[in-house]
C-alpha positions as CSV (number, residue, x, y, z in Angstrom):
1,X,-19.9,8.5,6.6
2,X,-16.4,10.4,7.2
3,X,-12.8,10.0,6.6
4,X,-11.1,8.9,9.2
5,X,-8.7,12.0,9.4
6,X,-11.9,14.6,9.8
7,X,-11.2,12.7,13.4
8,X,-7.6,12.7,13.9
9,X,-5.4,14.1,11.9
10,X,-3.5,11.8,9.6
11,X,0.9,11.1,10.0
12,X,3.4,9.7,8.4
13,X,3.2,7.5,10.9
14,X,0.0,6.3,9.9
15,X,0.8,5.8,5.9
16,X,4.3,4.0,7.0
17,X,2.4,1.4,8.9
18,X,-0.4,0.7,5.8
19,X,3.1,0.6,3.8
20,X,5.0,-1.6,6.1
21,X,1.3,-4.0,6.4
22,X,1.1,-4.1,2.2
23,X,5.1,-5.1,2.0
24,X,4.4,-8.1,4.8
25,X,1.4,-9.2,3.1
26,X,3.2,-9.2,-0.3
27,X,6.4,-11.2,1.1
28,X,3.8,-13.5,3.0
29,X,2.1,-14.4,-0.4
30,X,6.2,-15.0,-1.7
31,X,6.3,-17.6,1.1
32,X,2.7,-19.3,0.2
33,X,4.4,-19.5,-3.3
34,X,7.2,-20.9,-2.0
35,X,9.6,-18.4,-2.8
36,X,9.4,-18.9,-6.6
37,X,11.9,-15.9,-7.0
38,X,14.6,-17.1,-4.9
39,X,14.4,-20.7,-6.3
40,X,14.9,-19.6,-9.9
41,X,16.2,-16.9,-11.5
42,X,13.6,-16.4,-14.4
43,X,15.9,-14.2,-16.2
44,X,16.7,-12.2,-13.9
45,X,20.2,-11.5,-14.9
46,X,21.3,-8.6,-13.3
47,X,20.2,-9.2,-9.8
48,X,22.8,-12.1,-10.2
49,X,25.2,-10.3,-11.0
50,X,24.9,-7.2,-8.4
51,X,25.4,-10.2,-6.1
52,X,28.9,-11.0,-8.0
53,X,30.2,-7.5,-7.3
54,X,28.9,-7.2,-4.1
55,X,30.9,-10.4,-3.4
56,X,34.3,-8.7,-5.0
57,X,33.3,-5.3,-3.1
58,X,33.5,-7.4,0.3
59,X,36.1,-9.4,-0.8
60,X,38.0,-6.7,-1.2
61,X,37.9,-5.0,-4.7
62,X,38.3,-1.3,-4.4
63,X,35.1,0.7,-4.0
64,X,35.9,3.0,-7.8
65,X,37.1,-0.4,-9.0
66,X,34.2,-1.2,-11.2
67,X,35.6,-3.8,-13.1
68,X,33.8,-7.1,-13.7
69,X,37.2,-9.3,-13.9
70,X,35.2,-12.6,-14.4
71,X,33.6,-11.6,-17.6
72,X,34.7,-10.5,-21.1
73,X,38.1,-10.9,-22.5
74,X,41.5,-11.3,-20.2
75,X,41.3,-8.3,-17.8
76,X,37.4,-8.1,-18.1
77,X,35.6,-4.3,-18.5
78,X,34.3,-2.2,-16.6
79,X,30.6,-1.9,-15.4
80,X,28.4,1.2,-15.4
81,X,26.0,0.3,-12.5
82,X,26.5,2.4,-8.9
83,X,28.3,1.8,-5.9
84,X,25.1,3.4,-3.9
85,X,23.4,0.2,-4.7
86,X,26.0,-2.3,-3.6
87,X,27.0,-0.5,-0.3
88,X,23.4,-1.0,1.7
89,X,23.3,-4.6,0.5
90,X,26.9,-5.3,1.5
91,X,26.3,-3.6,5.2
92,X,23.6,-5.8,5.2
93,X,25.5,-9.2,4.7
94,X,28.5,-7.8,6.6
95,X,26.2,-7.5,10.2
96,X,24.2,-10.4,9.1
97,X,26.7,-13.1,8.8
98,X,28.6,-11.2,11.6
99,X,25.6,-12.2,13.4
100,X,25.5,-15.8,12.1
101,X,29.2,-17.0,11.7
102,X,28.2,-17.7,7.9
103,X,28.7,-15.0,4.7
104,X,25.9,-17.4,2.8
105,X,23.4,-16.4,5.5
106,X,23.9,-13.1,5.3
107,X,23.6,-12.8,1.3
108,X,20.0,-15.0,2.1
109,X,19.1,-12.5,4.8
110,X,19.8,-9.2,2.2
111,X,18.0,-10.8,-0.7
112,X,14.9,-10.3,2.0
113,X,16.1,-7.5,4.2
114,X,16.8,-5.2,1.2
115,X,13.9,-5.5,-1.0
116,X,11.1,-5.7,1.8
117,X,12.1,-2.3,3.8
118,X,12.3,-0.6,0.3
119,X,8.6,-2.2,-1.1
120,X,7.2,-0.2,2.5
121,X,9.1,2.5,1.8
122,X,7.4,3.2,-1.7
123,X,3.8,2.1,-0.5
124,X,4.1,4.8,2.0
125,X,5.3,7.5,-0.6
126,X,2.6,6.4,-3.1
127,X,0.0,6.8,0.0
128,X,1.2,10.1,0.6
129,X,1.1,11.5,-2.9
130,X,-2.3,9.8,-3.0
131,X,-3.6,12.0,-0.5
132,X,-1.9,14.8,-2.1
133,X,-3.6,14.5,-5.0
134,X,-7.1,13.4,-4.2
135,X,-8.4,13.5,-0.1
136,X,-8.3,10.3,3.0
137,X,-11.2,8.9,0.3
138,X,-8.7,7.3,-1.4
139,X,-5.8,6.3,0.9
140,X,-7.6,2.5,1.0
141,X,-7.6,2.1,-2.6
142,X,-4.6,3.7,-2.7
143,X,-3.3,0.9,-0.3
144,X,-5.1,-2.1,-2.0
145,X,-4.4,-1.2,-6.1
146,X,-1.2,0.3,-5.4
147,X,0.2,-2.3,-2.8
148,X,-1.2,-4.6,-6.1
149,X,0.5,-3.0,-8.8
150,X,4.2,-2.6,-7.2
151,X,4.1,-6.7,-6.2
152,X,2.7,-8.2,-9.2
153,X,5.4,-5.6,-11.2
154,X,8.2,-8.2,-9.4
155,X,10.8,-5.3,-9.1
156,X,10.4,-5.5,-5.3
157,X,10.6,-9.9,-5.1
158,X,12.9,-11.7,-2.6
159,X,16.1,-11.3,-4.6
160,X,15.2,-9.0,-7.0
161,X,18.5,-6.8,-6.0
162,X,19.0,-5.0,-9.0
163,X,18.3,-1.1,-9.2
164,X,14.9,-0.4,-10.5
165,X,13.3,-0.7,-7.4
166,X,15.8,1.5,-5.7
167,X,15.2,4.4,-8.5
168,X,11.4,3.9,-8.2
169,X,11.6,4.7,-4.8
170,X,14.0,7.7,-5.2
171,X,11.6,8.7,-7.9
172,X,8.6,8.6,-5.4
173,X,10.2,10.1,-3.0
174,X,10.9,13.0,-5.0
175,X,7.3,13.0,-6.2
176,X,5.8,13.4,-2.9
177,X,8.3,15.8,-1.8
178,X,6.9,17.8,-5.0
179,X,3.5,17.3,-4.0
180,X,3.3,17.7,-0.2
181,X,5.8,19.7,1.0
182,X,5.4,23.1,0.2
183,X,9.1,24.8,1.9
184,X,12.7,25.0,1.0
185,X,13.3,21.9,2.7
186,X,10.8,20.0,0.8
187,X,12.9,21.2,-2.6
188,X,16.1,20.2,-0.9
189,X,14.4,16.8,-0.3
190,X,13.4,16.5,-4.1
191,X,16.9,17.9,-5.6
192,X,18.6,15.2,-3.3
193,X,16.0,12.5,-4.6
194,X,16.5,13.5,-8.0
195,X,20.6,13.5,-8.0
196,X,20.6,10.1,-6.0
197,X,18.7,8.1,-8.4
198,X,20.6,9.7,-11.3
199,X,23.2,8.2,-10.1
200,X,21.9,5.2,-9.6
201,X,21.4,4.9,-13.3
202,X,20.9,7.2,-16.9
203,X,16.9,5.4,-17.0
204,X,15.8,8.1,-14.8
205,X,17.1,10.5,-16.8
206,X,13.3,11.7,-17.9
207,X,11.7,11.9,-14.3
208,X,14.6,13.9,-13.3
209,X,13.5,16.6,-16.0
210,X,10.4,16.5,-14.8
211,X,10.9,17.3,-11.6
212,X,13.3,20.0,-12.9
213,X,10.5,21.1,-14.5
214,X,8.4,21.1,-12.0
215,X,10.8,23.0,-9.7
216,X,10.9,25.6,-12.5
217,X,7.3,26.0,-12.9
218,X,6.7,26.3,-8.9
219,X,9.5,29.3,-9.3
220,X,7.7,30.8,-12.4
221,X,4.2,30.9,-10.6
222,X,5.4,32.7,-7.8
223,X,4.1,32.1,-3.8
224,X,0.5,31.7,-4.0
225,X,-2.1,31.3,-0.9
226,X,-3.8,28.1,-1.4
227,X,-6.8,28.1,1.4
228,X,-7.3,24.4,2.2
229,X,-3.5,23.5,2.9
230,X,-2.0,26.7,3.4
231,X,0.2,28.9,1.1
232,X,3.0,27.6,-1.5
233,X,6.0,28.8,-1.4
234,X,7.3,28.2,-5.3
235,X,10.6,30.2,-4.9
236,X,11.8,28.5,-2.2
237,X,10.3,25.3,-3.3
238,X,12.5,25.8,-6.4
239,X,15.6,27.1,-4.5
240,X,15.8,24.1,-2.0
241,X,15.1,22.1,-5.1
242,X,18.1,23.7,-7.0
243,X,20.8,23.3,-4.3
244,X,19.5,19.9,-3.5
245,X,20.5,18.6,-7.0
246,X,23.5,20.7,-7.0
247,X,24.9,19.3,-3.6
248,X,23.6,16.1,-4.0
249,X,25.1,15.8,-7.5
250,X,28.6,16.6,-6.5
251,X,28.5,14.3,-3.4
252,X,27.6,11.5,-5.0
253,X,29.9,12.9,-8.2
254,X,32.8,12.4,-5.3
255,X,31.7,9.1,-4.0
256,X,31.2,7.0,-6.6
257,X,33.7,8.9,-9.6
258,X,37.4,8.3,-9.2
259,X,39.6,11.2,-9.0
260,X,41.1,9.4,-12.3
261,X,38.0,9.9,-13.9
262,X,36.8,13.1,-12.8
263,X,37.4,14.6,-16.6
264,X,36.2,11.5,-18.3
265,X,32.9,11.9,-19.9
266,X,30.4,8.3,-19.9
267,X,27.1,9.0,-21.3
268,X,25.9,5.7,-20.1
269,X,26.8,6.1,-16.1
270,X,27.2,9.2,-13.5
271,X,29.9,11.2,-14.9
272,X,31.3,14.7,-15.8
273,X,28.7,15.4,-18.4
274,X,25.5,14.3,-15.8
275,X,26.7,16.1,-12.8
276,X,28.0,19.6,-14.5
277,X,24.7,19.9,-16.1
278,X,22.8,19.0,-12.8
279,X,25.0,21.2,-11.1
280,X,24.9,24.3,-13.7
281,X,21.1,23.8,-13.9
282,X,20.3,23.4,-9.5
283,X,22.5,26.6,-9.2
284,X,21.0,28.4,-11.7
285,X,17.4,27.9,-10.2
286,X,18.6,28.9,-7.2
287,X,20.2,32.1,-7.9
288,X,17.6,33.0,-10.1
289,X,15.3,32.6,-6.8
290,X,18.0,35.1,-4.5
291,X,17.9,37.7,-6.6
292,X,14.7,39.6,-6.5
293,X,14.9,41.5,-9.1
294,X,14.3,38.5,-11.2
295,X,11.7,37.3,-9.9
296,X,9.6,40.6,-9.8
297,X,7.3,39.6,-12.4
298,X,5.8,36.5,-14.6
299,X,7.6,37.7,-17.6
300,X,10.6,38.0,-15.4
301,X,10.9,34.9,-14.1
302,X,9.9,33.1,-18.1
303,X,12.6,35.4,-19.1
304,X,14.5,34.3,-16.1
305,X,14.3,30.5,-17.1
306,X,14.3,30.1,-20.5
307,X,18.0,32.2,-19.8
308,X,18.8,29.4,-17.7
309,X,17.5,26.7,-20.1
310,X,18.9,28.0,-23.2
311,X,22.6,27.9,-21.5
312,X,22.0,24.8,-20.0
313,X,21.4,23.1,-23.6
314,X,24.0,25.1,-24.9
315,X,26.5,24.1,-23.0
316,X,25.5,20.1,-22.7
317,X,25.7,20.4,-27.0
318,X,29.0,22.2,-26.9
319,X,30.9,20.1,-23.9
320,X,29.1,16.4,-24.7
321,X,27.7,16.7,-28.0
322,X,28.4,12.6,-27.8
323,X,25.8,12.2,-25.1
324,X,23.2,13.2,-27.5
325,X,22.6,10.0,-29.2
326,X,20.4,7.5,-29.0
327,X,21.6,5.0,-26.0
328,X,22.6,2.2,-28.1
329,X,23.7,4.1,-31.0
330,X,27.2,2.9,-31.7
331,X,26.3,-0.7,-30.5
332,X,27.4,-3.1,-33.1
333,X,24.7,-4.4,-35.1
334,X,25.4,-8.5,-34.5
335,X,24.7,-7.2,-30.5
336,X,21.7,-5.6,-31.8
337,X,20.3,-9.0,-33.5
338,X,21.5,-11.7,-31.2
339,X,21.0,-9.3,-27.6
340,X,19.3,-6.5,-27.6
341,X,16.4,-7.5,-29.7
342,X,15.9,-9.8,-27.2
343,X,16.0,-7.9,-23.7
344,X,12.8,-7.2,-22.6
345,X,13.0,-4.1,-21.0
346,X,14.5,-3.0,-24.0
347,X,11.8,-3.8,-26.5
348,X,9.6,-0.6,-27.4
349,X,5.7,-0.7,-27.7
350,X,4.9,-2.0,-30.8
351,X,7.1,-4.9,-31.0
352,X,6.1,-6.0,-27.4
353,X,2.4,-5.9,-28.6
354,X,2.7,-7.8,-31.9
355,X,4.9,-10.4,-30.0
356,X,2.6,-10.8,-26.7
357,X,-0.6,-8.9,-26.9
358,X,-1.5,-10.7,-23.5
359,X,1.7,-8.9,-21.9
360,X,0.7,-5.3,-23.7
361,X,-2.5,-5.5,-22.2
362,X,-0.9,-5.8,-18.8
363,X,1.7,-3.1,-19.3
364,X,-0.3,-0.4,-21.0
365,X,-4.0,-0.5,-20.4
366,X,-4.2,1.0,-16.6
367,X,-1.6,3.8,-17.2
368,X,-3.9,5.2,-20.3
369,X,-6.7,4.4,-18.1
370,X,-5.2,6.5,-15.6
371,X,-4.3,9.3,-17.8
372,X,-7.4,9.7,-19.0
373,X,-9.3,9.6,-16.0
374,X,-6.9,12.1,-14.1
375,X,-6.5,14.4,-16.9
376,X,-10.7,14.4,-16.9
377,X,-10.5,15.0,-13.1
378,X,-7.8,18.1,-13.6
379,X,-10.3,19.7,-15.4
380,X,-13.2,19.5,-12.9
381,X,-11.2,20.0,-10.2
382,X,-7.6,21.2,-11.0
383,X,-5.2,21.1,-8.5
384,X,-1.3,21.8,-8.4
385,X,-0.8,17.8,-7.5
386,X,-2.4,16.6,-9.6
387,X,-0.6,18.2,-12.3
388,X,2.2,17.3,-10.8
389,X,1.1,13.3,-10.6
390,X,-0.1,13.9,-14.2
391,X,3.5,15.2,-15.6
392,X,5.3,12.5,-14.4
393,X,2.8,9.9,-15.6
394,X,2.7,11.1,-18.9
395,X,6.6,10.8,-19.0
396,X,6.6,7.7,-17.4
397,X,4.0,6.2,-19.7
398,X,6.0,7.9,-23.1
399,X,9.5,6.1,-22.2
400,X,7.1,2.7,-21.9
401,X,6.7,3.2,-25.6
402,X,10.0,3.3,-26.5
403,X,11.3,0.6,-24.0
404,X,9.1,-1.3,-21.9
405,X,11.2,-0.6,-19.0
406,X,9.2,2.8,-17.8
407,X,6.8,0.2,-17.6
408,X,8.2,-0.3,-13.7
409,X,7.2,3.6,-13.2
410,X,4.2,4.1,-15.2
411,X,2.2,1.1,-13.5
412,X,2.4,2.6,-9.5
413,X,1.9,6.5,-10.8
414,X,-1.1,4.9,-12.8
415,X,-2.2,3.1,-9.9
416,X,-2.0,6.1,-7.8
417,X,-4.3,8.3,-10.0
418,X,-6.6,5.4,-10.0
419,X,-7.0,4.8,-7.0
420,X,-7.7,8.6,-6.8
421,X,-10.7,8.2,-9.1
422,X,-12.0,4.5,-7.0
423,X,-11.9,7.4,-3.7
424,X,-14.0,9.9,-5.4
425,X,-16.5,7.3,-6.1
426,X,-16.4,5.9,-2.7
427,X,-17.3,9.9,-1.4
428,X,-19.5,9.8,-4.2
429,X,-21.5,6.7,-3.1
430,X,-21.5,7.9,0.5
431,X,-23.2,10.4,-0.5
432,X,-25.5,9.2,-2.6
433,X,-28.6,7.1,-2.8
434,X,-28.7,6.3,-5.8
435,X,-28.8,1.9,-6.6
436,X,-26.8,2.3,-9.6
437,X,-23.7,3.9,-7.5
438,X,-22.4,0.6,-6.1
439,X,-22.5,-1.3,-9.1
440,X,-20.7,1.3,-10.8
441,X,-18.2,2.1,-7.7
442,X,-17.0,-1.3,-8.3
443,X,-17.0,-1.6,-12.1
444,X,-14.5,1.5,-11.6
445,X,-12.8,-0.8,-8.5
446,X,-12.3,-3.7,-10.9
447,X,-10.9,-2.2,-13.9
448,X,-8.0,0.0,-11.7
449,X,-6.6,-3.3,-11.1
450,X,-3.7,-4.0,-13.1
451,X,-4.4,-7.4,-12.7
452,X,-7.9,-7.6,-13.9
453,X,-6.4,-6.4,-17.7
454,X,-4.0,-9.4,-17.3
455,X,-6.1,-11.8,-16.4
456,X,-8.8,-10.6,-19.1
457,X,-6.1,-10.8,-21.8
458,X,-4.9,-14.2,-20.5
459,X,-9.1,-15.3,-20.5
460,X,-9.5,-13.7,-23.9
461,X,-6.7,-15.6,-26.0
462,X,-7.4,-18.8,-24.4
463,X,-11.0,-18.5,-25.8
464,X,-10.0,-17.6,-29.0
465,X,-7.4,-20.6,-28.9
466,X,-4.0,-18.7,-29.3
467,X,-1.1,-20.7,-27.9
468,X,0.1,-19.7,-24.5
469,X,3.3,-17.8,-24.5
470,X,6.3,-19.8,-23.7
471,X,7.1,-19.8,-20.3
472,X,10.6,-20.5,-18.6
473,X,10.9,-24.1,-17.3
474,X,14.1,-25.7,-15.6
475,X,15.2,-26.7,-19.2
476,X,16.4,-23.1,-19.3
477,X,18.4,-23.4,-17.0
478,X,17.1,-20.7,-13.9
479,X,18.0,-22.6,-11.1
480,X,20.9,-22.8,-8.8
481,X,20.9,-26.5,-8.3
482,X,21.4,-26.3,-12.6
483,X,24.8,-25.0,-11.9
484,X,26.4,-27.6,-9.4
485,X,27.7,-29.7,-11.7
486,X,29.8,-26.9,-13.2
487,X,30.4,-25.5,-9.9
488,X,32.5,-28.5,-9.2
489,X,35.4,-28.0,-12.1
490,X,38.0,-26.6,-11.4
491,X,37.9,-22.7,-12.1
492,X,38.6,-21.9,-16.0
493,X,36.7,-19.8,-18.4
494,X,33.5,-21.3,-19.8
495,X,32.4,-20.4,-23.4
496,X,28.2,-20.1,-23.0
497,X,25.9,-17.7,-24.3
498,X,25.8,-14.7,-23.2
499,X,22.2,-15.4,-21.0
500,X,24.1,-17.8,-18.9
501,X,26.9,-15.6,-17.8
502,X,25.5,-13.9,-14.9
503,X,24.4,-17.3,-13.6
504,X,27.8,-19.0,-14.4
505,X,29.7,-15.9,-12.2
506,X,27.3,-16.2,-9.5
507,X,26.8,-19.7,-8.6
508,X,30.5,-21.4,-9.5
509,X,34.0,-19.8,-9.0
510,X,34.4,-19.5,-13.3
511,X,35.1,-16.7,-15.4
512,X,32.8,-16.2,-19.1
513,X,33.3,-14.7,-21.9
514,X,29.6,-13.4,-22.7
515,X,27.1,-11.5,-20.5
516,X,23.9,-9.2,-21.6
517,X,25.4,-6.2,-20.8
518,X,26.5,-3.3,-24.0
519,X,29.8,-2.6,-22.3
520,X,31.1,-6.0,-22.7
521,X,31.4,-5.4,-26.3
522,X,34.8,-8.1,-27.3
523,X,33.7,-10.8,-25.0
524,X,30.1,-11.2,-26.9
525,X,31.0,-11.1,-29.7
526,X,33.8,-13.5,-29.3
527,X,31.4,-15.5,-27.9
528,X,28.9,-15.1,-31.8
529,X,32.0,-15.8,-33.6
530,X,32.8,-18.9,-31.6
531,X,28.8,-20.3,-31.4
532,X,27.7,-19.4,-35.3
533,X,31.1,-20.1,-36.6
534,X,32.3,-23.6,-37.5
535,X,34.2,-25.6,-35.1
536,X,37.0,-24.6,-36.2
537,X,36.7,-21.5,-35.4
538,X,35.3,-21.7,-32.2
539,X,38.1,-23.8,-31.4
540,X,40.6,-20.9,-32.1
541,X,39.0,-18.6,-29.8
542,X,38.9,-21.7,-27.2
543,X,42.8,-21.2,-27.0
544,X,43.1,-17.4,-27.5
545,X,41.1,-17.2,-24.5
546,X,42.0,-20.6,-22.7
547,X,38.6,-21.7,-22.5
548,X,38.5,-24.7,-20.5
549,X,34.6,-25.5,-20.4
550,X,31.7,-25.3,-22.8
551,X,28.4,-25.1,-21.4
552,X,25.1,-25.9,-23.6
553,X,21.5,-24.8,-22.4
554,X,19.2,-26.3,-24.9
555,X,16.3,-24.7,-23.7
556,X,17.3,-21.3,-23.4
557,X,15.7,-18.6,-26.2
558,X,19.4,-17.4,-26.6
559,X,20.6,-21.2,-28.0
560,X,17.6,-21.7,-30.2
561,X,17.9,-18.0,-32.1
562,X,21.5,-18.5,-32.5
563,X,20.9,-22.4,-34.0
564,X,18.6,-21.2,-36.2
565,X,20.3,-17.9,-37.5
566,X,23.6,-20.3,-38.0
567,X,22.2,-23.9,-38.4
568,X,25.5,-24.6,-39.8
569,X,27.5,-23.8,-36.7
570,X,29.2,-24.4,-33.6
571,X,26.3,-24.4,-31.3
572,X,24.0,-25.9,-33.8
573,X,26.1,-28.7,-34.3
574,X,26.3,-29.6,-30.6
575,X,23.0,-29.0,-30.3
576,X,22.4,-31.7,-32.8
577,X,24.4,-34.4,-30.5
578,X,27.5,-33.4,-32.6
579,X,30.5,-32.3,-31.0
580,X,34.1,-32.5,-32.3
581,X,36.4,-34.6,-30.9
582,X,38.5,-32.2,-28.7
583,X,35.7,-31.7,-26.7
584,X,34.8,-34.4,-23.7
585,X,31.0,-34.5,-22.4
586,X,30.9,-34.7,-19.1
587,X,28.4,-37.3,-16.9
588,X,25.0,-35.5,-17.0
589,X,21.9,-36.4,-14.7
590,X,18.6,-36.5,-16.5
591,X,17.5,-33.8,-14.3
592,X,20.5,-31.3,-15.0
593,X,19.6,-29.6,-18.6
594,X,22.9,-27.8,-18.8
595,X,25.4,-29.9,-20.6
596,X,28.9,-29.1,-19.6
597,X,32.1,-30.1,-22.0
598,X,35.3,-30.1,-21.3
599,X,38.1,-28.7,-23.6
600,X,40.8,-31.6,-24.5
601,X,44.0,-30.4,-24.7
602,X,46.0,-29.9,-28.0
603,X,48.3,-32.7,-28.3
């Protein structure tokens, strides 16, 4: 038995069409469920609202206008997500309701036409890195585990327009330009990857040091012959790398930074601080790369780089010594309790396994799994990919500890260097006639699947009789047809918790005061004072704010820790059936769980 490519050799071509097959397949299987991620929202906030600003972008809000107008206090704030997200989506609905006469078709046809090309697009780069690393043995499990691990992780669902699944695939893409290409261009390509989903958001922040890192190190080993593949070129590897993130950084420093704001520092968003260090650190690398002189010798080049990394951190301590702290530092503490606590992809390791060992099991098992097994494969048969595969891993897999939100990276790097271990099995087994190899080829096949863990997890509580978790139902108020009702008052600003203000901005034409998001500081916790305060109080930031609606969503986790932190309050009291007698229940169906009040006016 032989690999295919001892026949013909194997293209891009080839991996792009098992990536486009796996992306198909997974939107078929969203059809066969009925399109469960278009018909709800299950939390998923932020998709909701990236479809509110792409909305004000094509309705004509300036592209360095950032401000979300329709949330917060009077004049709203301003948002930290990219531009480079919303302007691919917005083409998108511009030529497809061109196309159909109708701007609602055009959003339906993006919320499939944005997330399927990008789910092919990072099958094919996790194919190619899988070949990288291991050999054509495992490019099918490749296909199968990985295809597996990047649909059942959600982040590329119908809908699902938020950026995580934009900076994954950035993030691969880098990767594989790390691990195949061996030129200057194949730096440039990484440098450019790196810069662009920096941009895109401060979570990639790690796997852009890696790949720094990884830049340096090729630059620090020197050009090497490498017989099977031909000889790497590290220097130039690392000075196409270093003028990438330099040029990239300042382009997309220009496009998406006003001129205004060219001097302001944000530690949470591309700014001054995350482009002059990217800047300071690509030009370094590649001057240290033009001058030979440096590069002459392996002390040299250390020499050479610690230099470089020494005024690098230097000058990032001196300039933005703010930039240091922990993310959510100066957040203030009632946000902590009431919202951040409760984000998942905020929640670090420990708490997410003492809360939902079933979801640990399904979030951490495969990427120790796949450390393990690839760093035991390094030492067999060490190879500069594989290094490479396991550096990014191991970073990927730290920042799950802290917040489960690496999760959405360390699950497809796992999957890769699994599926790199199922491969050598398979060659293994071909070459082998020993009757214990198949039975243990597909032991090793069963526990690289993500799923298997979950659905083992999910087996072993219900045997053990531990209630299920809770799982969203309609009472929480995730689908659209929940917000027709509302949609039909006239426009005014609704008082809600802060869960339902992505929701209320995307599917009626109100404004809120509360949303999950740490830059909308004053409008959440007006929103606290007026829900856990007494009526009374609620009813004076009613008028300072000239709230018109309040909307209740009993079965929303937001409502129930609020009423039980402050039985004695505002939202427990309506929660109870009690509300005061300026406010007016409207008609509700039986079927409609969010309860909308209107605000009588003072006499």
């Amino acid at each position: 038995m032989t690999p295919q490519s001892a026949v013909r050799p194997i293209t891009w071509r080839d991996d792009a069409m098992l990536g486009l097959a796996g992306a198909l397949l997974a939107l078929g299987l969203h059809a066969l469920a009925g399109f469960p991620t278009l018909a709800a929202a299950n939390g998923d906030n932020d998709s909701l609202l990236r479809v509110v600003e792409i909305r004000d972008l094509i309705g004509g809000q300036a592209w360095f206008d950032l401000h979300q107008y329709r949330m917060g206090p009077p004049g709203g704030f301003v948002m930290h997500w990219s531009r480079l997200v919303d302007a691919p989506i917005a083409a998108i609905i511009l030529v497809a309701s061109t196309i159909t006469g109708k701007l609602a078709t055009g959003e339906a046809v993006a919320l499939f036409a944005w997330t399927t090309p990008l789910m092919a697009a990072a099958l094919t780069l996790l194919l190619r890195i899988a070949r990288g690393v291991g050999d054509d043995w495992a490019v099918m499990p490749a296909f199968i585990i990985c295809a597996a691990a990047l649909h059942f992780s959600g982040v590329f669902a119908p809908g699902d327009i938020d950026h995580h699944n934009v900076q994954l695939t950035l993030c691969l893409a880098a990767i594989t330009a790390l691990v195949i290409g061996r030129s200057y261009l194949a730096g440039i390509a990484a440098g450019v990857a790196c810069a662009t989903m920096l941009a895109v958001g401060m979570e990639t922040l790690p796997y852009v040091a890696v790949a720094g890192l990884t830049a340096a190190v090729a630059y620090l080993l020197g050009d090497r012959p490498e017989v099977a593949k031909g000889p790497v070129k590290g220097s130039a590897k690392a000075a196409g790398f270093g003028i990438g993130l330099a040029g990239a950084g300042l382009a997309v420093f220009v496009a998406t930074v006003p001129a205004s704001d060219w001097l302001s520092p944000h530690c949470d968003a591309y700014s001054i601080p995350q482009f002059s260090v990217a800047a300071i650190s690509g030009i370094g690398l590649a001057a240290a790369t033009a001058f030979p002189a440096l590069g002459r010798s392996f002390a040299s080049r250390l020499t050479t780089l610690l230099a470089l990394a020494v005024a690098v951190a230097a000058f990032a301590v001196a300039a933005f010594p703010q930039c240091l702290a922990a993310p959510y530092a100066g957040l203030d503490p009632r946000l902590q309790q009431f919202w951040l606590n409760l984000v998942t992809e905020a929640q670090p390791f420990w708490r997410v396994l003492s809360d939902n060992w079933v979801k640990a099991a399904g979030f951490y098992v495969t990427p120790v799994l796949a450390l393990i097994v690839l760093g035991q494969r390094l030492r067999r048969r060490s190879n500069a990919a594989g290094w490479i595969l396991l550096a990014f891993l191991t970073a990927a897999f730290a920042v799950s500890l802290w917040q489960v939100r690496g999760v959405t990276f360390s699950l497809p790097l796992a999957a890769i260097a699994l599926a790199v271990w199922v491969g050598d099995w398979r060659h293994r087994t071909a070459l082998t006639s020993d009757r214990y190899s198949l039975p243990r080829m597909a032991l090793v096949w069963l526990v690289s699947l993500n799923v298997t863990w979950s659905v083992a997890a999910h087996a072993a509580s219900a045997a053990w009789g531990e209630a299920a978790p809770a799982v969203l139902q309609s009472s929480s108020c995730e689908r659209a047809a929940d917000y027709a009702r509302l949609a039909a008052q006239s426009p005014t600003t609704v008082l809600a918790i802060s869960n339902l203000g992505a929701p209320i901005l995307a599917r009626s034409p109100h404004r809120v005061l509360a949303g999950p998001y740490h830059r909308n500081v004053t409008g959440n916790l007006l929103a606290l004072d007026a829900f856990m305060g007494t009526a009374a109080q609620a009813r004076t930031t009613i008028e300072s704010n000239r709230i018109g609606l309040v909307a209740l969503c009993r079965g929303n986790a937001e409502t129930a820790l609020l009423t039980a932190a402050a039985p004695a309050g505002f939202l427990a009291a309506l929660t109870r059936g009690e509300s005061p007698d300026w406010l007016e229940k409207l008609p509700q169906a039986a079927s409609e769980p969010l309860e909308i009040y209107r605000v009588r006016p003072q006499l």
